[in-house]
N, C-alpha and C positions, 0 to 999 in steps of 0.2 A: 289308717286304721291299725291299732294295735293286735297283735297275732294273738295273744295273751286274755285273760279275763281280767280285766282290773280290780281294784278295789272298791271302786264304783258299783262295778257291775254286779259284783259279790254281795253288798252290799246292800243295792237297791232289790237282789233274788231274794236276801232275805228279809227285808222290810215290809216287801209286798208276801210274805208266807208262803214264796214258792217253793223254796227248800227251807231246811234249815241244819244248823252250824254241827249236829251231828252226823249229816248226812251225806254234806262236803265234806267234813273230815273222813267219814268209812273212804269216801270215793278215794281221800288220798291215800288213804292205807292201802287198799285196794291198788291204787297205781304204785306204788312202796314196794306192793308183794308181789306182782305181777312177775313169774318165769321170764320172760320175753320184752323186761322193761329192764332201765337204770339202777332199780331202786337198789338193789344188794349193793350197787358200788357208789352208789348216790350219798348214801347215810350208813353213819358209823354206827353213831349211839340211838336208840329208839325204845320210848313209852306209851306204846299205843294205850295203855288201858287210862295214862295218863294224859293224853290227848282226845279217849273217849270223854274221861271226867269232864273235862274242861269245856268241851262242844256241850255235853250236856247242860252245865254250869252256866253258858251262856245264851243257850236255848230260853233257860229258867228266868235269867233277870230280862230279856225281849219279851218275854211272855208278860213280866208285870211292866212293861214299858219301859226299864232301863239300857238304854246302850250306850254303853262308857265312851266308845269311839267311833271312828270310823271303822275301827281294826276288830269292833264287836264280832267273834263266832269265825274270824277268817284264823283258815291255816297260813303257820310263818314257819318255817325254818332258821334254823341258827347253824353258824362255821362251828365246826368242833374244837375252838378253839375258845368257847362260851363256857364258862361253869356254870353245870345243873346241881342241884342240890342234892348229894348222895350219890353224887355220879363221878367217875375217874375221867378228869378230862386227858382225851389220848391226844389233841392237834394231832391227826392221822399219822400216826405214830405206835409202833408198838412199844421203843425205848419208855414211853411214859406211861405204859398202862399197869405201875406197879406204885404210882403216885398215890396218896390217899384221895376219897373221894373230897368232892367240894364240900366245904361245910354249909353253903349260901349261892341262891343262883345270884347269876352277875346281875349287876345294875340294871344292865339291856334287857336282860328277862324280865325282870322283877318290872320295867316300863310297859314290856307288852304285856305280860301277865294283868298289871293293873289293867290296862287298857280293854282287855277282853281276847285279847289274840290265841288264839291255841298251839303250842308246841308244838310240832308233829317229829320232831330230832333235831340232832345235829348232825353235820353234812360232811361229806368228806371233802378234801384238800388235798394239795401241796404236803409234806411233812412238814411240821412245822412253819408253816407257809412262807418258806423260802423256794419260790418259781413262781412264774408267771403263765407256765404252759399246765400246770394242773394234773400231770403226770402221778399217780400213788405206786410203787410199788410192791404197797404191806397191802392195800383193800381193794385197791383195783383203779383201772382209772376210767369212770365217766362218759362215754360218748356225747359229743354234740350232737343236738337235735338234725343239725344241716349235716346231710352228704353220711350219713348213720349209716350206713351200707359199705364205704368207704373206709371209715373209724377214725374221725376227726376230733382231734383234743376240745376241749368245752374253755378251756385257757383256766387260769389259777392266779393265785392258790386258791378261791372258791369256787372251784371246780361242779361239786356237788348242789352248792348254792344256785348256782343257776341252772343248772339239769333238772333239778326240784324244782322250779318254776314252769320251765320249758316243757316239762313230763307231767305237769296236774299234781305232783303232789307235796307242792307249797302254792300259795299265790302268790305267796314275796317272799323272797330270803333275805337273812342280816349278814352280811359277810366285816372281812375287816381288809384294809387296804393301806399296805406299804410300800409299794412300789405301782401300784395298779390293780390290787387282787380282787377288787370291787370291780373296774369298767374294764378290765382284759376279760372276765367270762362274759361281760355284758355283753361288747361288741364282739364277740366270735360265737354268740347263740343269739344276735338279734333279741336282745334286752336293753334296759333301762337301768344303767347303775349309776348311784351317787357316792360320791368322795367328800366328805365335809374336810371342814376346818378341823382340825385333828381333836384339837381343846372344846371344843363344843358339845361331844359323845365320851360320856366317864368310860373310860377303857378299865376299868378296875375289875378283878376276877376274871379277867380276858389273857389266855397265855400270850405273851409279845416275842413278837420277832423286831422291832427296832422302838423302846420308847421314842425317842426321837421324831418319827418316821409314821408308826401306828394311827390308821384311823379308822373307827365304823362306820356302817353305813346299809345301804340297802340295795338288795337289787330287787326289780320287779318290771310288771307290763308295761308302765309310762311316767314321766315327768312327776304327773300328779300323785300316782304314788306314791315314788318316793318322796317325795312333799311332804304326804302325811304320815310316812314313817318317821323320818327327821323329824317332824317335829315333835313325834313322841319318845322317841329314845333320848333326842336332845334336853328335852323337856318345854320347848318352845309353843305349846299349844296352843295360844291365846295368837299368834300368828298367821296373816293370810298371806299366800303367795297367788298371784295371779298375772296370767300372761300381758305382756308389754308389748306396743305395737312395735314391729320391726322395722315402721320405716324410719330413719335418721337413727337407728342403732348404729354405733362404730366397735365395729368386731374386726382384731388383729388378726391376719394371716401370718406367723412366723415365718421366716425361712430358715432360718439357720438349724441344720437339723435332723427337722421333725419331717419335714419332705423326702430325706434321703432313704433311698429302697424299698421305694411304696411301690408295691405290686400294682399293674396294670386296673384290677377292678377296684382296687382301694380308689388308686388317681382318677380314674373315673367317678366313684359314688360321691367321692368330696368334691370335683370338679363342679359334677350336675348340685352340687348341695349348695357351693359358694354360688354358683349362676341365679339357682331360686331364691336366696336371701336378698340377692342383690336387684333381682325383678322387684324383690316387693318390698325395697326401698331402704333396706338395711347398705350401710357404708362399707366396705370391706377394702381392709387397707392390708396390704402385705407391710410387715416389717422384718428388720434384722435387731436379733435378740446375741449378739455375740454370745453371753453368757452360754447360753443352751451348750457351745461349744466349747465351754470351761470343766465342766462337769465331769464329764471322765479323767480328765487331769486330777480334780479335788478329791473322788471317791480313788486311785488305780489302786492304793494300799487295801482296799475294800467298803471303806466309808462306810459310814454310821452304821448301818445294817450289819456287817462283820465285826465290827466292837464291841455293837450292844447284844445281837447274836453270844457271841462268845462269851459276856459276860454270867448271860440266862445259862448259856447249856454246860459250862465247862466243869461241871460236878458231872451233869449227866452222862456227860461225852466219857468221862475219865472210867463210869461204872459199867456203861453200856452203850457204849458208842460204835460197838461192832454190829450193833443191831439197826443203826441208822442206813437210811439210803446213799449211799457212799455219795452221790450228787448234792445234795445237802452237805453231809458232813464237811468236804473239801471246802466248802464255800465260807462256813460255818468256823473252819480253821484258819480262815484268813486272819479273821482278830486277837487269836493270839497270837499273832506276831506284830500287831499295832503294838507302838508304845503310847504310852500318857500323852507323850506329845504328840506323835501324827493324831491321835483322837482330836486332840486340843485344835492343832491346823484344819482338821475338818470344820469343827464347828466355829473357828473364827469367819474360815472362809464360806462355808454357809451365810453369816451375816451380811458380808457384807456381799455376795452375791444376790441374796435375796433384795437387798437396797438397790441393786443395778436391776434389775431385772422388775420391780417393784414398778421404779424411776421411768421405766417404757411405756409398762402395760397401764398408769395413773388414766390417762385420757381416754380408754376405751372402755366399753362395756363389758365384757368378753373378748378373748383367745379361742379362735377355734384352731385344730387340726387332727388329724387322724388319730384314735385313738391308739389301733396297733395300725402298723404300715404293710402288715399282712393278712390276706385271710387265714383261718384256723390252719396249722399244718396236720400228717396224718399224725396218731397216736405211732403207729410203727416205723417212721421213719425215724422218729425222738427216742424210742427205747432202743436203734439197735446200735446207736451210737455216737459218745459223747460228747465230739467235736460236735455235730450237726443240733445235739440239744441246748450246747449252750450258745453256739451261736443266736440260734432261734430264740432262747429262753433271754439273751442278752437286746437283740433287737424289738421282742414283745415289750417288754418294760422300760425302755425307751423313752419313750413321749410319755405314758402315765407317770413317770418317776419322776421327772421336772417338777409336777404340780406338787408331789412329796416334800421334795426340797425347797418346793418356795416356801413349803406351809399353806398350802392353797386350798380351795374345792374347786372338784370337776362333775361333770354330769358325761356318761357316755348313752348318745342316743342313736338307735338303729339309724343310719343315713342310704340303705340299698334299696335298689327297686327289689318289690316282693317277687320271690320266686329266685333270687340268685342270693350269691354267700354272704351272710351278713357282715357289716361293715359299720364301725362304731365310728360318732362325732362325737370329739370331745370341744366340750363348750366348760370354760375355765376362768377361773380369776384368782386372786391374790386371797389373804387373808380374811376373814369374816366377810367376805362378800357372798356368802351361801344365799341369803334368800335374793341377792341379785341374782345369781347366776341362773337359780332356779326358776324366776320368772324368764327368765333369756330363753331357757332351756321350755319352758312349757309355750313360748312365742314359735321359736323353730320347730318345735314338737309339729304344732297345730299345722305349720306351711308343710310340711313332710307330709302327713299325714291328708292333707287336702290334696296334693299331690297324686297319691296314694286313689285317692277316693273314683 
């Protein structure tokens, strides 16, 4: 069972007239404003009188029987890395709050907007969402919903994205994901995030941290969810995804890896996860991906992300670069010191890594392995010192980074028994295998969840 309200469930409240889509929305605003909640550090940019209009708005067309989507009258959040129309996009940044506003919301808005969904903001992050821990120094940084007593990172860069969910005031967020910044908040606040195929979701009006690299995507309650967000921002509508039976699935175990410094309850939730696939007749083959162990070799100069990095900020850095989070900047300055050619060496060897790595995973269904090899670490052991942040920032984006570089999609799905720290499965494949993957993922979802029951 999902901890979350789904889309579904949102969905079928309002169809049968037991609330409706203004009502849901106060409630998020309401958890938004709440002293004693996330919201101040949750969300940067906020229009409530324009996410009143909009519940209104779609109150009005379910009244004469129109509902555009599934997404009719639900609260979504967007990363603030989204341009709204009239609105300065900061990517949780103060350096860029002297940019002019957007002339045009992005594509991705302009999807959910048609579709009926209500804005409720943008979210806070990563600075320019470079981390994978979600740490903000300018707005704050987010608690996850587990061990909140404690003060546990929510993971990044869509930090806020998924705290909006996890706190009632989104029912799905759109984040964007370069390294993992989609399924690292997922599975450190027990969510549901998806990684498409980068080229599938128009990134245009979207501030980038690596063309290259960049992909959107959603997080939310379940599988099915994001199902039907992809297939509205992609513009895929006319698409059904629906679960596939797991027995004779052959789903790849890596080793090379993505194994190494998996915390005690991680190796446990995956262990009991690979056990129940394999009860209910799914194949599970451990293999060796050498490749996976090529990777820090091809990126040590700073690869793709530090190039294309440096190419975006290096006006800004020059005007106002005393005002970035010095953890960023430093990482950010790696690509000026790329030349043309190591650029070029990355992305030769890109290729033909992804051909090798391609060449393995052809005969199976799905790649699973742990999404991060850790659970959430605190917030205050990452701010009070650098070593220990990037170690952790460099181990979190690990395993989600591979699917980056292959050009892949991934799906991260809660895999913990309920009541301990959450623990993400990444279920993964190659290139435009999205609506495979997504069936895989809504198969495993169902035996989790049965589990569960």
């Amino acid at each position: 069972m999902t901890l979350y309200p789904t889309i579904a469930d949102v969905s079928a409240l309002l169809a049968s007239r037991q609330t409706t889509s203004r009502k849901l929305v106060d409630a998020a605003i309401a958890a938004i404003d709440d002293p004693a909640g996330q919201g101040a550090k949750a969300f940067i940019r906020r229009n409530d009188d324009r996410a009143r209009a909009m519940a209104n708005a779609s109150d009005v067309m379910r009244g004469v029987g129109q509902v555009r989507s599934p997404l009719e009258g639900i609260a979504i959040s967007v990363k603030d890395l989204f341009d709204l129309a009239g609105e300065v996009t900061t990517a949780g940044s103060v350096a860029n709050n002297q940019s002019a506003p957007a002339a045009a919301d992005a594509p991705v808005v302009q999807a959910l907007v048609r579709a009926g969904a209500v804005i409720t903001g943008t979210t806070n992050m990563s600075e320019f969402a470079f981390s994978g821990l979600g740490l903000n120094p300018h707005y704050g940084t987010p608690l996850n919903v587990y061990d909140r007593s404690t003060g546990r990172i929510p993971g990044g860069s869509s930090s806020g994205a998924a705290v909006s969910v996890t706190d009632g005031m989104a029912v799905a967020a759109i984040g964007t994901d370069t390294g993992g910044s989609i399924r690292i908040p997922a599975a450190f606040c027990g969510l549901t995030g998806f990684k498409p195929t980068a080229s599938r979701v128009s990134r245009e009006h979207v501030l980038p941290l690596s063309t290259s690299l960049d992909s959107i995507g959603p997080i939310a309650a379940s599988v099915a969810c994001c199902a039907v967000i992809d297939a509205i921002i992609s513009g895929e509508t006319d698409r059904s995804i629906r679960p596939i039976p797991l027995a004779g699935l052959r789903l790849a175990v890596p080793q090379t890896v993505v194994l190494n410094d998996v915390d005690d309850h991680v190796a446990a939730s995956f262990a009991e996860t690979l056990s129940l696939l394999s009860e209910a007749g799914a194949h599970i083959v451990e293999i060796d991906v050498p490749e996976f162990a090529q990777l820090a070799t091809v990126n040590a100069k700073g690869g793709l992300i530090a190039a294309e990095a440096w190419h975006w900020h290096r006006n800004l850095l020059e005007s106002r670069g005393d005002t970035y989070d010095h953890r960023v900047r430093s990482r950010i300055l790696r690509g000026r010191d790329m030349s043309a050619a190591d650029y070029i060496d990355v992305l030769e060897a890109r290729t033909a890594w992804q051909l090798g790595v391609n060449d393995k995973l052809a005969s199976f269904d799905a790649i699973l392995l742990p999404t991060v090899p850790t659970i959430a670490p605190t917030v205050a052991s990452l701010e009070a010192d650098d070593a220990t942040f990037f170690a952790a920032n460099g181990l979190t984006l690990r395993n989600p980074s591979i699917i980056n570089f292959l050009n892949g999609c991934a799906l991260s799905v809660p895999c913990h028994t309920a009541g301990s720290a959450p623990v993400g499965l990444m279920i993964a494949g190659g290139p435009m295998t999205d609506a495979d993957i997504l069936s895989v993922g809504l198969a495993i979802e169902h035996a989790l969840n049965a589990r569960a029951a």
